[in-house]
N, C-alpha and C positions, 0 to 999 in steps of 0.2 A: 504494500500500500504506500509507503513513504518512497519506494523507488518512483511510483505513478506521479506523487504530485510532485516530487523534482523532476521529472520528464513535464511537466505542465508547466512547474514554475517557469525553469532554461527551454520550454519550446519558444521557437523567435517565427512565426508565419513564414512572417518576408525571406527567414534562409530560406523555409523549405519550397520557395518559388525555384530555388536556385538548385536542388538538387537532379535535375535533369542534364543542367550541365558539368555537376560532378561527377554522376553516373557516365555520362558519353560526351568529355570532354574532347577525346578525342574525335571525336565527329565533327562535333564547331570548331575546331581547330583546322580539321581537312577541308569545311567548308568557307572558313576563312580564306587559310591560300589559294583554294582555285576560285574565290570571288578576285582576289587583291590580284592575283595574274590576269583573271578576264578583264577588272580596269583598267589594269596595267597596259593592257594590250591595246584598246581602246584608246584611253585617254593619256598619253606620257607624261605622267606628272604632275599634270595640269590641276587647280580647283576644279572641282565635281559636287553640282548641288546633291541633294536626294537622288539616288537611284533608286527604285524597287528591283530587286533585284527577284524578288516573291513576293506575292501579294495571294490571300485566301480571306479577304474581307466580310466573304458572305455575300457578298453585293455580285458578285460571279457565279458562273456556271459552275466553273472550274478554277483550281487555281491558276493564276497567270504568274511568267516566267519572264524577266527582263529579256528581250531580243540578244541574242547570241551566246544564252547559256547551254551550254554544252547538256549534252543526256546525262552525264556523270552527275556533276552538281546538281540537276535535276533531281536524281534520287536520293542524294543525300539530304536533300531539303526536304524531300518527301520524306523520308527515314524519320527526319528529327522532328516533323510535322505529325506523324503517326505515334510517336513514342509520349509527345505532349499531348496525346489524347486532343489532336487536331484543335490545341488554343494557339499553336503559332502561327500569326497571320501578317507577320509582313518578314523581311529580311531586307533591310535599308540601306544604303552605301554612300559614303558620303566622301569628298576629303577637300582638305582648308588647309593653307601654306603647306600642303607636301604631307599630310599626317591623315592616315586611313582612319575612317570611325565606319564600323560596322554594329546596325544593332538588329538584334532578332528582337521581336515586340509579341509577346503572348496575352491571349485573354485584353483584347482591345475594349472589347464593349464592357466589358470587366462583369463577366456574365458567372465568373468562378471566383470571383476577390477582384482585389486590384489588378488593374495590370501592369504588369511586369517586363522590363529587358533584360535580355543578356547582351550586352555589350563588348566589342574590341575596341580599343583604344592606343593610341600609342603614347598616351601618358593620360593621369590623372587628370592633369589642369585642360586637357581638352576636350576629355568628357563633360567635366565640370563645364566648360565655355559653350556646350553644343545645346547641354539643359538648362544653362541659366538661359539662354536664349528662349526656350519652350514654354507656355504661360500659364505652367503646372507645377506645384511644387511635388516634390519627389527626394527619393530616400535612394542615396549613393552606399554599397556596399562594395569594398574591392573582393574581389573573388580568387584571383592567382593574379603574375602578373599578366600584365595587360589587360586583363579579362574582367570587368563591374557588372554589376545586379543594378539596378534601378526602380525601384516601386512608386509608379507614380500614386500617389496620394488623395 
């Protein structure tokens, strides 16, 4: 009984948003590099506003796949789209002076909790710069490096 309520007292919600990409980190990892190469390839360098790079809004038939992603990344997006119990509905790309920000956004409509990211980033302070801009207040967690939780609020 006293093990139950200290597993209630230290339960924290907002991690166990994030255990999906403990579980299968290396997924979002794989799905990173062959996102950041397909910019890559695209765009040299350049600022890049919002990409969708997936979109499953509900507002579609199907989910939709930014023009020129490969079948590969396709499934792995499907993979980690299936494993979230289909709450991940968008996968975003973005990049500002030369610094990749990719976020996967679950549970939009916030139809399960809050909705929640998981986020790449290639530092802190640019995550931070990407949501102070957003007109949401939210809850930053760093996860490994590079890697944030985000709860918007």
């Amino acid at each position: 009984m006293l093990a139950a309520v200290g597993f209630i007292i230290r339960y924290d919600p907002s991690r166990a948003h994030y255990n999906l990409f403990q579980e299968h980190r290396g997924m979002f990892d794989t799905v990173k590099t062959e996102t950041l190469l397909l910019m890559d390839s695209l765009d040299k360098g350049r600022t890049i506003g919002n990409t969708f790079i997936y979109s499953n809004n509900g507002n579609a038939a199907a989910p939709m796949f930014f023009e020129g992603t490969n079948a590969g990344l396709q499934d792995k997006i499907r993979q980690l789209a299936a494993l979230s119990k289909d709450t991940l509905n968008f996968v975003r790309y973005s990049r500002q002076d030369g610094e990749d920000l990719l976020r996967f956004v679950f549970d939009w409509e916030g139809e399960h909790g809050p909705t929640y990211h998981i986020v790449y980033g290639a530092s802190q302070r640019m995550v931070e710069q990407a949501y102070a801009a957003e007109p949401v207040p939210y809850k930053l967690s760093a996860l490994t490096e590079g890697w944030y939780g985000i709860e918007i609020k």
